[in-house]
N, C-alpha and C positions, 0 to 999 in steps of 0.2 A: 063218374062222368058219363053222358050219357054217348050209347054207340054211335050213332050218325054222326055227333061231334068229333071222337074223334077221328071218323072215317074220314073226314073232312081232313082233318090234321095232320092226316097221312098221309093222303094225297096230298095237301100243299108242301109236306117235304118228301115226297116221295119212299115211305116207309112202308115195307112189302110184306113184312110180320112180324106187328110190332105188339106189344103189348105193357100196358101199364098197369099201377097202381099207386095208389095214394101214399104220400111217405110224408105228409104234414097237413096240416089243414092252412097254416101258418096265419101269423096276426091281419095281414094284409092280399098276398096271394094266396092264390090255393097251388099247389106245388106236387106233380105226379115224376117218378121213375117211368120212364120209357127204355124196354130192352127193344132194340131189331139187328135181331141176327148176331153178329158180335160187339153191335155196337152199342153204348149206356147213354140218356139224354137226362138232364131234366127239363121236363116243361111247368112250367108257368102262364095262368092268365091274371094278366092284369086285372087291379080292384080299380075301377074307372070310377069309382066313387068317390074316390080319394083322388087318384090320377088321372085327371081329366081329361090331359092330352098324352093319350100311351105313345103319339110319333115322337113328342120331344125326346121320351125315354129311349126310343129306338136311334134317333136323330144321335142323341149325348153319345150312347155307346157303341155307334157308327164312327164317330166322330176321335174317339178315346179309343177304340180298338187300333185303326189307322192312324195316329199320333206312335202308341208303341210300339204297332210291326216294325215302324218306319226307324224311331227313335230306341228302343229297346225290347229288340225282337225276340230277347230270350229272358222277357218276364211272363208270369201267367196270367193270363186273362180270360176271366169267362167271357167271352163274348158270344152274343148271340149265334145260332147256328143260320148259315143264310141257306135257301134253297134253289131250285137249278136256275131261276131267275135271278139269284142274288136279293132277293126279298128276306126278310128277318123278320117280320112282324106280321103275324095270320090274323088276318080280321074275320071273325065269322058272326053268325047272328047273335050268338049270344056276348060277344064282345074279343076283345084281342088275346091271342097266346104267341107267344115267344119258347125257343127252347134253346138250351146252353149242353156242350159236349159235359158228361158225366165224370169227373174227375175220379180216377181208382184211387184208392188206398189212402186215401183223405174221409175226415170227418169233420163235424163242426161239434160244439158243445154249449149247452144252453145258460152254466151257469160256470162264475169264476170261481173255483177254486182250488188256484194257488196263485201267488206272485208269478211266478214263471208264467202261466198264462196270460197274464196280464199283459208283462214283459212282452212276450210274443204279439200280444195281439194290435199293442200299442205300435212295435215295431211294423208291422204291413200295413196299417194306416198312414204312420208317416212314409214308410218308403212310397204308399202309391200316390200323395202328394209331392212329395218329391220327384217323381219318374217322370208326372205329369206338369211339374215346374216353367218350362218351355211351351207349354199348351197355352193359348191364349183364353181366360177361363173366361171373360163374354162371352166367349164366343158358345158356351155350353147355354143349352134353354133352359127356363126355370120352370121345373115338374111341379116343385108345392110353392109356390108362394108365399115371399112372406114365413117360410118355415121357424125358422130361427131368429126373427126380429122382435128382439125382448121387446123396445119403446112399443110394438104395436104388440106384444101382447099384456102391457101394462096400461095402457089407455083401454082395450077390449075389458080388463079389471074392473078401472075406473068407472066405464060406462054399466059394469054390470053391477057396482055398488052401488049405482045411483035409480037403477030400473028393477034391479034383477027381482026375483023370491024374496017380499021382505021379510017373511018367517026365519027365511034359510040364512038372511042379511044378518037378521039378527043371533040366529044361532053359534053362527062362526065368526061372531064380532071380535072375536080375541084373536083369529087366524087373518081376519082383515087388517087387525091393528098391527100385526105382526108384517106382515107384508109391504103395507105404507113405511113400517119403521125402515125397511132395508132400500127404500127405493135409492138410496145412492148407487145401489149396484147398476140402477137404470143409466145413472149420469157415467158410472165408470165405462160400460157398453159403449156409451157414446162417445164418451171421450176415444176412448179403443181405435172405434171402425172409424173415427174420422183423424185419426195420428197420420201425416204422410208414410209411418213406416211399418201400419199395417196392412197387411197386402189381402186381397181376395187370388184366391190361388183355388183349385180341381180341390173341394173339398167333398167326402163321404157322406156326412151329414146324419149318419145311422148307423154309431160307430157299436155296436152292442155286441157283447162274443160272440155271439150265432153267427156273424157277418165276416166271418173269421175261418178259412177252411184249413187245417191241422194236416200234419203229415203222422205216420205212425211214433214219430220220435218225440214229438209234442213239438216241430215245429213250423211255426205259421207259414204259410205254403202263400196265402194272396186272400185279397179281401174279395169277399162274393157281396150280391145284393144291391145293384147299382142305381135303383132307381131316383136313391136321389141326391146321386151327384151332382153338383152345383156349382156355381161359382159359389166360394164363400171363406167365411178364416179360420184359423187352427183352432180358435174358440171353442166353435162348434163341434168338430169331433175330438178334442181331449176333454172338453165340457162334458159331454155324453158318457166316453170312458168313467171318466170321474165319478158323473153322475150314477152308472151300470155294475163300476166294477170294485169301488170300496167300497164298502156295506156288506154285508153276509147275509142280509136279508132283502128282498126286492122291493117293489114301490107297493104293493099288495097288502105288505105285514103292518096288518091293526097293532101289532104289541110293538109301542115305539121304544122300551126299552131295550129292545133287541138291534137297534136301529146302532151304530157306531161306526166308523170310519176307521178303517186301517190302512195304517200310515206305511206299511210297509208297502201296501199295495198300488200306494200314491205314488210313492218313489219307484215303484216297476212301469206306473204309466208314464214318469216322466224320463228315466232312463232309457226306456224303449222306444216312445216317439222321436225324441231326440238324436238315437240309434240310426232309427229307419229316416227321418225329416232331413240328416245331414246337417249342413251350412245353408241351407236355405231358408230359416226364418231369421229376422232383425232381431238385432241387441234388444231393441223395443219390444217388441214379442215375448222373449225369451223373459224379459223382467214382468211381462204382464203370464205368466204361464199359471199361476194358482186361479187367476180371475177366470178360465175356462170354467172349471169348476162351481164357482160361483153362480156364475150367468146360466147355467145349462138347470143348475139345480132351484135357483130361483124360480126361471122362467115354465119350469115344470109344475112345483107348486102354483104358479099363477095359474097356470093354465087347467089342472084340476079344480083349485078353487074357483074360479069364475065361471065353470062349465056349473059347478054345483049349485051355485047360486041363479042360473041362467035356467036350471031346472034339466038338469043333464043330455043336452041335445048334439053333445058331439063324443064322446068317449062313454062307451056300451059300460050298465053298472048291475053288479051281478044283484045288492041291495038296495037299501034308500039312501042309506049315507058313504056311499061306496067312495064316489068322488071327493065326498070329505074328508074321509079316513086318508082318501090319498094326497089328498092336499098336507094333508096335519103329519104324515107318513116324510114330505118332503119338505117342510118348513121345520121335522126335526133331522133331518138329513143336512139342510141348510148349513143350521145350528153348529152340530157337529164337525163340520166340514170348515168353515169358519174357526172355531176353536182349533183344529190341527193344523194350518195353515199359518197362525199368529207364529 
């Protein structure tokens, strides 16, 4: 980081000798340790590239921090750090930072492995939908748009198998005809979100282990990461789960026979959100809970595949058939996921 920035950064919260360094690059923010004096920070700047409007983000967890002091003053929450103005959000030229109090004796962890992690991690997802149950979830802004709306990202498909790379059209015509095959999962979404007894409730949205801060006992301490909390349904963050945390291999791995689902690990996410979530989803929900899964991993294949076919203009690819590999990586994810659920 360069010095005048964050000389800047330290004046807007008043930090007398403070020094940082880097402790991630991270997929989206860039993410530094700030020590001053006795006290531990992380800062964060916003990727405005992705997040267009960093105030909504500040707005939501303005909004969510004051909901729980009020309503349940003795859960954890990162909440932004505010300074002597009660400001939370540093806009400087090179764009916006935020910093949150440094949690001691907590970690996160990048990949699952065990049930019990799972368990845990499932469980603080649902609990902080549940805490936030009574929050009236309009009333939260919408960071990403559109984030998790399979129907628009199957019509995005659509248009891109009719314009896209017709080399690339052709190449992957076997992963196109595969994807057409499953579009019922489009109709069962639909069906879903318009049931009167699915609710849009404080949903995560980004429910991944890393998003998970751990105590030294292994256990789930509160979820970090909030940028895109949203209105939205339990779909979405045990979709995610689902999609992140059964497999042993990530979305990256070329060799799809490594690719498999464990069923054990299915039964900790659903043991554990339902843990943490309480009584607060409908019978209705509860009988649609494997469709999470479904919709999250579909909608991810679509979404590498029509990037790939579109000539890779939104997800960065280290090769030429990067995006493909990851498309064909989660149309056997799909597969599989499918098969244990019957």
């Amino acid at each position: 980081m360069n010095e005048n920035i964050f000389k800047t950064i330290c004046d807007f919260y008043s930090w007398k000798n403070a020094s940082f360094s880097n402790i991630h690059s991270g997929l989206i923010n860039s993410t530094w340790k700030v020590v001053n004096n006795d006290d531990e920070f992380i800062l964060q700047k916003i990727n405005t590239s992705i997040f267009k409007q960093p105030g909504f983000i500040d707005a939501n967890l303005k909004l969510i921090s004051s909901y729980l002091k009020q309503h349940h003053p003795g859960y954890l929450f990162t909440s932004p750090v505010a300074n002597n103005n009660d400001e939370t959000l540093c806009r400087i030229e090179d764009g916006y930072y935020r910093s949150f109090i440094f949690i001691k004796n907590s970690f996160t962890i990048d990949v699952v492995q065990t049930a019990n992690q799972a368990f845990e991690a499932a469980c603080q997802f649902g609990k902080f939908t549940a805490l936030l149950d009574g929050l009236d979830a309009p009333k939260l802004k919408i960071t990403l748009p559109d984030f998790h709306n399979l129907s628009l990202r199957y019509h995005q498909f659509e248009e891109a198998v009719k314009s896209g790379n017709s080399g690339r059209i052709e190449e992957t015509k076997s992963d196109i005809a595969f994807i057409q095959s499953k579009k019922n999962i489009v109709e069962k979404f639909e069906n879903f979100i318009h049931h009167p007894e699915a609710k849009q409730r404080v949903t995560h949205h980004d429910t991944k282990i890393s998003n998970v801060l751990f105590d030294k006992e292994n256990k789930g301490l509160c979820v970090i990461d909030l940028d895109t909390i949203m209105p939205g349904y339990f779909l979405s963050d045990v979709g995610d789960m689902m999609r992140t945390y059964v497999c042993p291999v990530s979305e990256e791995e070329a060799d799809y026979n490594k690719i498999v689902v464990r069923k054990d690990f299915m039964k900790s996410i659903q043991d554990g959100y339902l843990k943490g979530i309480g009584n607060v989803l409908t019978l209705f929900e509860k009988d649609n809970f494997s469709l999470s899964g479904e919709v999250l991993i579909y909608m991810q294949a679509i979404r590498f595949l029509t990037d790939y076919i579109n000539n890779d203009i939104y997800y960065g690819c280290k090769y030429p058939t990067h995006n493909s590999v990851r498309a064909g990586n989660q149309i056997r994810l799909l597969q599989e996921y499918q098969s244990a659920i019957i």
